[in-house]
Every structure is written in C-alpha cells, then in structure tokens.
C-alpha positions as a Markdown table, in Angstrom:
| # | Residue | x | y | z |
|---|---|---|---|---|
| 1 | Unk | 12.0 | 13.7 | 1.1 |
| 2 | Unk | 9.8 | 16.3 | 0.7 |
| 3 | Unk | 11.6 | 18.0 | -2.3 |
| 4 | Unk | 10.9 | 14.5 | -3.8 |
| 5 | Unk | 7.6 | 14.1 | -3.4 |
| 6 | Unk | 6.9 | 17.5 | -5.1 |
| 7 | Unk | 9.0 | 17.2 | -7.8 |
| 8 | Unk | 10.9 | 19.6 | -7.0 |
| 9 | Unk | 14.5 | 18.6 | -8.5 |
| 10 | Unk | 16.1 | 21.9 | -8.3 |
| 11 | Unk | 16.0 | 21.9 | -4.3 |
| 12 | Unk | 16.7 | 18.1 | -4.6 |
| 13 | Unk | 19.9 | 18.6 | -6.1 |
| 14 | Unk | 20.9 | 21.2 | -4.0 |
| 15 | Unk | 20.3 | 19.2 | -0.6 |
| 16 | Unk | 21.2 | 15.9 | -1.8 |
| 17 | Unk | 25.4 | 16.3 | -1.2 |
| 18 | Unk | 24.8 | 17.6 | 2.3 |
| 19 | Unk | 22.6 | 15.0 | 3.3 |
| 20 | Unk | 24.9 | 12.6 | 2.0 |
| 21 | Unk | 27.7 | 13.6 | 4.3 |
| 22 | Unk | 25.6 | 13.8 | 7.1 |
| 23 | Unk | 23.7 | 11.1 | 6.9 |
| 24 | Unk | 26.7 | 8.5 | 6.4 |
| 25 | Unk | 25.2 | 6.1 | 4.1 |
| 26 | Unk | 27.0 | 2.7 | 3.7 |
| 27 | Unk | 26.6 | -1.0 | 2.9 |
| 28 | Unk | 26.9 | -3.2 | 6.2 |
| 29 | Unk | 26.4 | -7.0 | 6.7 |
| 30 | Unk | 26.0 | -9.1 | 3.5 |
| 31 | Unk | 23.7 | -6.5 | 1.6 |
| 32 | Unk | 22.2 | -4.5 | 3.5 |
| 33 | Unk | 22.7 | -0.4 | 3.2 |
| 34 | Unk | 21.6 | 2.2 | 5.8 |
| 35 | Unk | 22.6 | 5.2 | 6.9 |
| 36 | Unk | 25.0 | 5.6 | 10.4 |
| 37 | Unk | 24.7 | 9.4 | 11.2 |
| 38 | Unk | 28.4 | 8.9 | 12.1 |
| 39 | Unk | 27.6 | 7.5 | 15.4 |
| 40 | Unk | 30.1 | 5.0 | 15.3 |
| 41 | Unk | 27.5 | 2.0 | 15.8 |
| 42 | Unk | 27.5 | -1.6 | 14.0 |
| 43 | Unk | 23.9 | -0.8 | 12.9 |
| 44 | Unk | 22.1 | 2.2 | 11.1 |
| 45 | Unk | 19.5 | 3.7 | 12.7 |
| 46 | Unk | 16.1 | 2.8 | 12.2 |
| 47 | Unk | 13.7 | 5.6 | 12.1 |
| 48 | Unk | 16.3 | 8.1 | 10.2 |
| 49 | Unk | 17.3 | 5.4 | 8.3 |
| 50 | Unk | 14.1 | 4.4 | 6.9 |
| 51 | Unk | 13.1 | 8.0 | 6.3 |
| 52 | Unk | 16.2 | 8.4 | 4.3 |
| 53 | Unk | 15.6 | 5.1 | 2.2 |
| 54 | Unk | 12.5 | 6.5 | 1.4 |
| 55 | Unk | 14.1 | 9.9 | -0.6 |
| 56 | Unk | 16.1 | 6.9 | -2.5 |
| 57 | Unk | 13.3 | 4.7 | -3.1 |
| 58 | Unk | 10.2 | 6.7 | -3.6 |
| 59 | Unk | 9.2 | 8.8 | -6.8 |
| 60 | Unk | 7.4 | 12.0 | -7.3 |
| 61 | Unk | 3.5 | 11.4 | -5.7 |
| 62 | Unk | 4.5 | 8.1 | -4.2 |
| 63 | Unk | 3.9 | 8.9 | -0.4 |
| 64 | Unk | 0.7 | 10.9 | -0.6 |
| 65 | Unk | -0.4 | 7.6 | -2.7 |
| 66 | Unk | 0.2 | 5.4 | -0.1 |
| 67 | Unk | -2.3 | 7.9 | 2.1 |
| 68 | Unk | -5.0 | 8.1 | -0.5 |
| 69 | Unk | -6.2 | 4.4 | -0.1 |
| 70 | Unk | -6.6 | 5.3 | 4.3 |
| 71 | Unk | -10.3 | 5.1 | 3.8 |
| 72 | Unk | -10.0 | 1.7 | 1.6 |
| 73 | Unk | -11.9 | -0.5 | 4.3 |
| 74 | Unk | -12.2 | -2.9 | 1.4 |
| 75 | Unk | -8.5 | -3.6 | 2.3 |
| 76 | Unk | -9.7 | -5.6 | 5.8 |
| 77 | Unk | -12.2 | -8.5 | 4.3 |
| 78 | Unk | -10.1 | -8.8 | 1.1 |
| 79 | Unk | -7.3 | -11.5 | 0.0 |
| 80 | Unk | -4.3 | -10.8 | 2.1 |
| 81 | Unk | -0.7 | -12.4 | 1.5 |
| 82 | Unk | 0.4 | -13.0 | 4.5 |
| 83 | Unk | 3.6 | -15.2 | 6.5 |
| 84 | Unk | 5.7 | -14.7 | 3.8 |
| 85 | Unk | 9.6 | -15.3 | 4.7 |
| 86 | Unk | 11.3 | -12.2 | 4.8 |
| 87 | Unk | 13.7 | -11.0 | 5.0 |
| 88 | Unk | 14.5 | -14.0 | 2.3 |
| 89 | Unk | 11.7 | -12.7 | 0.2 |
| 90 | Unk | 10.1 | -9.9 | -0.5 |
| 91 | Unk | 7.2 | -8.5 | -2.2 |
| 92 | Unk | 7.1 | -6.0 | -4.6 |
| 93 | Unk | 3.9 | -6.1 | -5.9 |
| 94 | Unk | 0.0 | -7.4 | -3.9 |
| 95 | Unk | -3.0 | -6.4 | -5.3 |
| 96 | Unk | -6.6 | -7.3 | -5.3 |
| 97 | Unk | -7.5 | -6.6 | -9.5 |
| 98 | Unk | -11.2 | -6.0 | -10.9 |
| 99 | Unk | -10.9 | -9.1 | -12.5 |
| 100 | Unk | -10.8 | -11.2 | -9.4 |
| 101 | Unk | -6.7 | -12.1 | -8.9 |
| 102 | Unk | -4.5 | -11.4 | -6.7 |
| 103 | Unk | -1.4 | -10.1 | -8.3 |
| 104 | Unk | 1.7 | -11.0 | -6.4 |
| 105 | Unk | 4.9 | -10.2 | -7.2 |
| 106 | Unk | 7.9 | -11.7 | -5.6 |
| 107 | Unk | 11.9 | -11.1 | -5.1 |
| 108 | Unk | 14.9 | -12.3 | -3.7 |
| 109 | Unk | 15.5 | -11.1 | -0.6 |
| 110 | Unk | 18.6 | -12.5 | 0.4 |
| 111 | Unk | 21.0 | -13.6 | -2.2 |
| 112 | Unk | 22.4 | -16.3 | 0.0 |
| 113 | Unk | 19.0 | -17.6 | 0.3 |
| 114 | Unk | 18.5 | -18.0 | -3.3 |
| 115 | Unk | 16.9 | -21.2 | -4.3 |
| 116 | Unk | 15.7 | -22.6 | -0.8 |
| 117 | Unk | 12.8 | -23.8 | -0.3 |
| 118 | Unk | 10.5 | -21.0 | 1.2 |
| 119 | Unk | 6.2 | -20.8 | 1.2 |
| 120 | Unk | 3.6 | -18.2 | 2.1 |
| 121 | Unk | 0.0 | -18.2 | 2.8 |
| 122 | Unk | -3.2 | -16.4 | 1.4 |
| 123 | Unk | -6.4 | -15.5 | 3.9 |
| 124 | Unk | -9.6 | -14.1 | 3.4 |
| 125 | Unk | -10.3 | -15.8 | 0.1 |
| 126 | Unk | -14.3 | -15.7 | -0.7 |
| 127 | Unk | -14.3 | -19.6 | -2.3 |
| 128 | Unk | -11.4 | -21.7 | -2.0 |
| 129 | Unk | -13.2 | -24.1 | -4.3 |
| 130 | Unk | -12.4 | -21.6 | -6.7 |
| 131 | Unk | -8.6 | -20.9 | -6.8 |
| 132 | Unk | -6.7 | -21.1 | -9.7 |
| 133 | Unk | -2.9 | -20.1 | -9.0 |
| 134 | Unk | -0.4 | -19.3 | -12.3 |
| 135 | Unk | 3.7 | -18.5 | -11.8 |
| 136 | Unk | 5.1 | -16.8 | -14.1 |
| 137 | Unk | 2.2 | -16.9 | -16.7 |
| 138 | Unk | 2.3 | -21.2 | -16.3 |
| 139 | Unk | -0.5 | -23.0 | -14.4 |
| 140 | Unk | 0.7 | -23.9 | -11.0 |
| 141 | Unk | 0.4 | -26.8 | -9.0 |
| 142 | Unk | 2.4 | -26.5 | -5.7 |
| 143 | Unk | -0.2 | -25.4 | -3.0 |
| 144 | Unk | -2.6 | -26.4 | -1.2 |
| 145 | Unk | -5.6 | -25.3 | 1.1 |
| 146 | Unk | -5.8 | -25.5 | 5.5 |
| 147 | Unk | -7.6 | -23.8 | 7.8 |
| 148 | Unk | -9.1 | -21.4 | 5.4 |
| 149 | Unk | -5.8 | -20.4 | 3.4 |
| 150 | Unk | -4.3 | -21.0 | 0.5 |
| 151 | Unk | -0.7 | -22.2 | 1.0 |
| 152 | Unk | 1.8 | -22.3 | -1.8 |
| 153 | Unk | 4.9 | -23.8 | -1.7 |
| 154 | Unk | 8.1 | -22.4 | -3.8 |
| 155 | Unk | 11.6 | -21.3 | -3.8 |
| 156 | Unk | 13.4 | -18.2 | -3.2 |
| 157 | Unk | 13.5 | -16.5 | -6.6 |
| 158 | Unk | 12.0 | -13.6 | -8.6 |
| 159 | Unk | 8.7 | -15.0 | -9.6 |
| 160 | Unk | 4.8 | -13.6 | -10.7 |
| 161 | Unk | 2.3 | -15.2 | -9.1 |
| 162 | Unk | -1.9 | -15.0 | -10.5 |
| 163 | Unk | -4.1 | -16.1 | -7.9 |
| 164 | Unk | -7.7 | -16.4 | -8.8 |
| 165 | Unk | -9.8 | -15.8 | -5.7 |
| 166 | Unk | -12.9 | -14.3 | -6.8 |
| 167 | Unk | -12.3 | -11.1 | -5.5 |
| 168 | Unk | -13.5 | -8.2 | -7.6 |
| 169 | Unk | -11.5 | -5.6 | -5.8 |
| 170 | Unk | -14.5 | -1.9 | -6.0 |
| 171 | Unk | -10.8 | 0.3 | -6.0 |
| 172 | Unk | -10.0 | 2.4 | -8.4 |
| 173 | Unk | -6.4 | 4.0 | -9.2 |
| 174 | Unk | -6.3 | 7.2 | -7.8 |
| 175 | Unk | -3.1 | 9.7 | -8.6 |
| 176 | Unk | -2.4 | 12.1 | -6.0 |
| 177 | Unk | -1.5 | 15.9 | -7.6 |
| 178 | Unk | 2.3 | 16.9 | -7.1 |
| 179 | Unk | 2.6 | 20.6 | -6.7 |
| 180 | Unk | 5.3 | 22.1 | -6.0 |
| 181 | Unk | 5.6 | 24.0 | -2.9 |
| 182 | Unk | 8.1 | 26.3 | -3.9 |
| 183 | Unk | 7.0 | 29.1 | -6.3 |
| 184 | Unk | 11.0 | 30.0 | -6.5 |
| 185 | Unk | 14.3 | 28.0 | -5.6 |
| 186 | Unk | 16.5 | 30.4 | -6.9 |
| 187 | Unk | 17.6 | 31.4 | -3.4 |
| 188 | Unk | 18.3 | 28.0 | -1.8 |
C-alpha cells in the first residue's frame, strides 16, 4: 500500500506477485472479490481484505488526501447524502461545490438490482425552499421534502445528480506531496 501511495512503482512491482499468492484474492458470491489468506473460509476477511482493496483501488496521494480534509469541521453542518441503499448503490462521487450544489454521483451496486426502484435522502440543507435537483444534466422532478430532508426517488442505475442547496462549501482542493521514501530500490 505504501509503495502506492509514494509512487513508488519499482518496489510495487516487485512486491505485487508475492502478495498475490499470499493474499489469495478471488471473486465469491455474485460479484464480490476479496482476498481469503488461504484460510479455507466462505468469506474474505475484513480488515486485510479492505487494506488490500485499497493497493487495487487507490492512486498515488490518494490516502494522505483523504487525511488532509481531518480538520474540515465544515463537513458536520453541511449537506449530507445520507440512507442511501447499499450495497445496491453506491456512491462515487458527494461534494459540497463553491457554487452551492451538491454533486452526487451514483452507481450500480448490484447488478441484479439493476433498475429497481431505490431512494436516498439529503440533511442539513440551509433552505429547502430553495432546492433545485438535475439527473443527468435534465431538470428533475421525482423528490420531495419531510422532516427537514430532501428525499429523491429513483432507480438503481449509473446516474449524476445536481442538487442546489445553497451551500457555498469555504474548501479548497488541497494535493497532498508524494515523496518517495526510498532514495534507492535497487536492492529490494
């Protein structure tokens, strides 16, 4: 993981096949892929497993990103999407812009749930009176506001969603600086 996160390809490459074997890592269930550690069980692994998703997933910089917004109180009072149906969806994509929408993007997240009807709520919106929602770069009219949320009803698909809230998110985009920690990898 770490190799990763530096950048460092060279060490990557080199521990990448031994990890492989170790680690055991195979589809299971519909389509679902973890790693088993050759314990001989019907599930992976959580913690390992996860750990190991994240070499496969994540790109150079990507985890001390995810650390650099740990002082973003901003993050507590603003629009939060929240009750979505997962594991049959899953989000890609939620943020708070400058411009005042919340940016949501959506996938499927279990094929054989494709199409059904699914929904998922929005809290902490500063004036409801003022929400405008757009899929996939279309007006949308499908939602509907209780008990303080916004509520939008759709299917299971791959979808963009616009929200107008209001919101002016203060953040700004902040790039973490990969280094690698390895002067020389010759030796590995």
């Amino acid at each position: 993981i770490l190799s990763k996160e530096f950048a460092d390809s060279t060490v990557t490459e080199k521990v990448k096949p031994e990890i492989d074997i170790a680690s055991e890592g195979k589809y299971f269930g519909l389509e679902e892929y973890g790693y088993f550690f050759h314990l001989f069980e019907a599930w992976p692994r959580g913690q390992p497993s996860s750990l190991l998703m994240c070499a496969e997933v994540l790109e150079a910089g990507d985890w001390q990103r995810a650390f650099l917004t740990a002082s973003d109180f901003e993050r507590f009072h603003a629009p939060t999407v929240c009750e979505v149906h997962y594991p049959k969806v899953g989000v890609a994509k939620a943020i708070n812009t400058t411009e005042g929408f919340l940016e949501l993007v959506l996938y499927v997240g279990s094929v054989a749930c494709k199409g059904e009807s699914t929904s998922f709520k929005v809290k902490n919106i500063p004036s409801l009176s003022r929400v405008v929602v757009f899929c996939d770069g279309e007006k949308y009219s499908n939602w509907y506001i209780e008990e303080n949320q916004l509520i939008v009803k759709t299917s299971v698909k791959n979808q963009n969603f616009s929200i107008f809230t209001g919101f002016k998110s203060q953040q700004t985009k902040v790039e973490p600086k990969v280094v690698s920690i390895l002067s020389d990898t010759s030796s590995l």
